[in-house]
N, C-alpha and C positions, 0 to 999 in steps of 0.2 A: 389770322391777321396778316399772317408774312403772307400768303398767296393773295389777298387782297392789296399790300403792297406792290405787290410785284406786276397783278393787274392793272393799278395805276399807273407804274412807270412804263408797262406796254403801250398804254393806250396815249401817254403822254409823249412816248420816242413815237408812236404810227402816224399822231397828227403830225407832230413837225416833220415829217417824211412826205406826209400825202396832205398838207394843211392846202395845196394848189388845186385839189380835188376835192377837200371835204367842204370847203368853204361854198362854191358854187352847187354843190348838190344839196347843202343844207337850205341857201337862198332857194333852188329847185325845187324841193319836195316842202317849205314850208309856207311859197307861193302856192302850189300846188293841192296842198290841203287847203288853206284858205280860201282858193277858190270853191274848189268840192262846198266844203260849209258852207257858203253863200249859195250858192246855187241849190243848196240844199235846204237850206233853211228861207230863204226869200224865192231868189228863182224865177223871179216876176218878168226877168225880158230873155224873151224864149230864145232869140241867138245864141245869147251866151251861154244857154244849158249846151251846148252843142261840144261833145269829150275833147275837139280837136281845139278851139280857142281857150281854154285855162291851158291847156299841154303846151300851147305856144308862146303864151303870155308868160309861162311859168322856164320856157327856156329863156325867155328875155329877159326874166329876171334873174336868172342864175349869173349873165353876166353881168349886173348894175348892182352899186351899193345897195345896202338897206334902206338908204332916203329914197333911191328909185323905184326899191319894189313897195315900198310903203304908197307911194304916187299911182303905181297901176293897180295895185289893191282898191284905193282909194276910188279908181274911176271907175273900177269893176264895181264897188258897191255902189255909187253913184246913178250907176244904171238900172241897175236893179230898182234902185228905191224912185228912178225918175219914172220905172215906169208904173209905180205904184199910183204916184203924187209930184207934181213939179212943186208945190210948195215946198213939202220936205227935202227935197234934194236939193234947193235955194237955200235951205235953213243948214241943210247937211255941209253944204259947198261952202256957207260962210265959217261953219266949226270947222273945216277942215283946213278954210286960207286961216285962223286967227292958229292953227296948230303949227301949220306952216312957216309963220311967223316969228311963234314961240319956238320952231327948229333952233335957230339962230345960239339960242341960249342954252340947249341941248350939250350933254357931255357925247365926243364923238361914241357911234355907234347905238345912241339910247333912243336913237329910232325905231328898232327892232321891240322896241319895249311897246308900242302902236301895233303894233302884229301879235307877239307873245301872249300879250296881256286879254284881249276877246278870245284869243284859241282856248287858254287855260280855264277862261268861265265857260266857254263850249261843252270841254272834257270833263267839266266840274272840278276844277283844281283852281279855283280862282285865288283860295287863303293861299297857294303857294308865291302869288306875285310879290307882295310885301317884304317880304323874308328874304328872297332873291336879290331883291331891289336894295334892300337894305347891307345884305354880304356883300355884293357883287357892283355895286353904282353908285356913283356921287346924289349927294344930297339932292343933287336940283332934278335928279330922275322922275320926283317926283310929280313932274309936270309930266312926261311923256305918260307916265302908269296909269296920271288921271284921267289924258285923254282916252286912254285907251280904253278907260273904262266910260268913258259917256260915249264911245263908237259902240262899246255891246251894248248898253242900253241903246243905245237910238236904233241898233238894228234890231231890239228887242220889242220898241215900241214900233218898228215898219210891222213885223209879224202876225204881233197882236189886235193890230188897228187896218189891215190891209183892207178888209171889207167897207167900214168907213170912211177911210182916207180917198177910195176908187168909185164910191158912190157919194161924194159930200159935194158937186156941184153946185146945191141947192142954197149953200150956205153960203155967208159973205166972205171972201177971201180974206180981211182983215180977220174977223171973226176965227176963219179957220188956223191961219197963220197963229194966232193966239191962242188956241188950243193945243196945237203943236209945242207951239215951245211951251207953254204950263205943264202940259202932257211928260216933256223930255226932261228939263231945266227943273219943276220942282217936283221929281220924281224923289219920295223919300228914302226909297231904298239905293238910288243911286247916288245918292246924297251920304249915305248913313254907311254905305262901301269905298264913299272917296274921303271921309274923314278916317277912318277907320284903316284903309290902308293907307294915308299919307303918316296918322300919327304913328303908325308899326314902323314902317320904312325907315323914316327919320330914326327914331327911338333903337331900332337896329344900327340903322349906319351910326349913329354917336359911341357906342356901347361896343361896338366891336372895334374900333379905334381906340377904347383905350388901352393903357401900357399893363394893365392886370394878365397876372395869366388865366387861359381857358378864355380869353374876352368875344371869341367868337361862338363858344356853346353856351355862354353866359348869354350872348347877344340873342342866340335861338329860341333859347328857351324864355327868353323875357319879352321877346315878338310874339309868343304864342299866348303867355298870358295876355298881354296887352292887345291883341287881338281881339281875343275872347271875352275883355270885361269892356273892351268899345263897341262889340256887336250888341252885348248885355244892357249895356247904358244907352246905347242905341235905338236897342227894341222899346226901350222902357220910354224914354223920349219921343221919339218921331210915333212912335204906335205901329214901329211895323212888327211883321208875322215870320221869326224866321225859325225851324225844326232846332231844338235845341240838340239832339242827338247827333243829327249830318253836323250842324258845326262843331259841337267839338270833335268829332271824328275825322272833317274834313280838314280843323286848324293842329288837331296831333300828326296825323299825314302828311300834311305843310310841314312841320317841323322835324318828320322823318328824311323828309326829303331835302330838307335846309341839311342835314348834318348831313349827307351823303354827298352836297355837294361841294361842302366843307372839306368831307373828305380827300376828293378829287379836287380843289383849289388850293386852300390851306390847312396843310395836315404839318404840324412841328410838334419837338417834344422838349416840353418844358422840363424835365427832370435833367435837362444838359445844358441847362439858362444859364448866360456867364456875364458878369458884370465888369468892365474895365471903364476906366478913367484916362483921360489926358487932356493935352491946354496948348494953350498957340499965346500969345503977346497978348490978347484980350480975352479969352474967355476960356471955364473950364468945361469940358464935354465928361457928361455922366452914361456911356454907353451900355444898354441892356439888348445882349444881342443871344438871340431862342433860336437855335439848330432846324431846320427842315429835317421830318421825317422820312427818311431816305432808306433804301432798302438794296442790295447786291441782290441780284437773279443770282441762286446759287448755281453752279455749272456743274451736268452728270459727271462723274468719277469712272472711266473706261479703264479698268486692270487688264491688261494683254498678258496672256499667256503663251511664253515662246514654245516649239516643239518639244525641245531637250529637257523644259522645266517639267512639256507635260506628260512624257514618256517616262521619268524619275518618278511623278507622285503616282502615277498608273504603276509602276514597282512598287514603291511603298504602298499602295494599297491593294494591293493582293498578295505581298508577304503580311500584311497586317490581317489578314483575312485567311491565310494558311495559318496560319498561327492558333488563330481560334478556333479552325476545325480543329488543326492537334489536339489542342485543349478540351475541346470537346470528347474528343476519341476517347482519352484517359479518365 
């Protein structure tokens, strides 16, 4: 446990040293992946498979906030899906201005939750969104986590549908256009992951705000059940099909990974919880104030040994050593 503390506070003093570098290479490589996945997974306009425009686009984004790189993600995928179907990318362009819109209301930074949130169902880590969202973000994050997740379905339904979407001329474009959005909008299982993570998230962020101790391993582990019996009520209702083994394996994983970043955010120890009081002309204040778990790198112990000391014990240890051959002799 001490060398894990101590790992935290390295890694917490190397950001604030190098936070003018880590910041833009994280915007870099998480641009960077995101494109790869696109292009890997759709891929559909053959310019932008080409290694040198993501490498470009991905340095442009290392210099511009999160709203910026979420904008050139945004048109990166845009492309892709126009060159599937101009319908869908009309349908995609107005989900993307009504998110746009919904920025505004956005706690700063919870743009990156538009990005985060499709990587993690990529990687298969999706139960980790909720948990995250819930330790780590205000209540209303829950908007940005939702979008993020009708962008992996909707690129989930370009994938699946690429064949019809690029041969459906035949069909009436109202006709089509309403297929699409029934197709996206009353998809039940992305329906039954946006109730499902908005009720975790909330139910997290409340729970670990309270003034209990432990209220953030409290909050962990009460996201994981409630995870778990919304996917269960879930399946039972909508009639969708989801592996009961991967979820619970993937919502205990979630909550391995919630307490790890627990650890690295808020780690205090409550067995040095101190309670004081005091008052001003109107009012009395009841303070309960809980220690940061804080740790001293302890520092190597160098014993110098002078000459003269060590010419003396080199004497004492060879009369201590004549000694016992004597001993021996007799």
């Amino acid at each position: 446990m001490l060398k894990l503390l101590v790992f935290r506070d390295q890694l917490k003093a190397l950001y604030g040293r190098f936070s003018h570098l880590i910041i833009p290479l994280t915007r870099f490589f998480l641009a960077l992946v995101s494109m790869i996945l696109l292009n890997q997974n759709l891929g559909y306009m053959k310019v932008l498979k080409s290694p040198v425009i993501p490498l470009v686009l991905s340095l442009i984004c290392s210099v511009c906030p999160f709203g910026g790189v979420c904008w050139i993600l945004a048109l990166f995928m845009l492309a892709h899906i126009f060159a599937v179907s101009l319908e869908l990318s009309l349908i995609t362009a107005a989900f993307l201005l009504v998110v746009a819109l919904l920025y505004y209301g956005f706690a700063p930074g919870d743009s990156v939750l538009l990005i985060v949130t499709p990587l993690l169902f990529v990687v298969k880590l999706p139960y980790l969104v909720p948990l995250l969202v819930g330790l780590g973000c205000a209540l209303v994050s829950v908007i940005p986590m939702g979008c993020g997740i009708v962008i992996y379905f909707i690129l989930q339904y370009v994938h699946q549908n690429a064949g019809p979407l690029t041969s459906g001329d035949s069909v009436d474009i109202t006709q089509r256009f309403v297929q699409m959005i029934n197709g996206i909008l009353l998809n039940r299982t992305m329906l039954m992951y946006l109730i499902a993570f908005a009720v975790t998230a909330i139910a997290v962020g409340l729970i670990r705000r309270l003034s209990v101790s432990h209220a953030w391993s409290i909050a962990i582990v009460s996201g994981v059940v409630i995870l778990l019996t919304a996917f269960f009520l879930g399946m039972s209702l909508y009639g969708v099909s989801i592996s009961a083994l991967p979820l619970f394996l993937g919502c205990t994983g979630a909550g391995l990974l919630a307490a790890l970043y627990q650890f690295f955010v808020f780690s205090v120890d409550y067995t040095r919880t101190e309670y004081t009081q005091f008052e001003d002309d109107d009012y009395y204040y009841y303070v309960k104030a809980v220690p940061k778990l804080t740790v001293t790198r302890p520092e190597p112990k160098v014993q110098r040994i002078s000459s003269s000391r060590r010419s003396r014990r080199q004497k004492e240890g060879s009369a201590a050593g004549g000694r016992e051959v004597r001993g021996g002799s007799l």
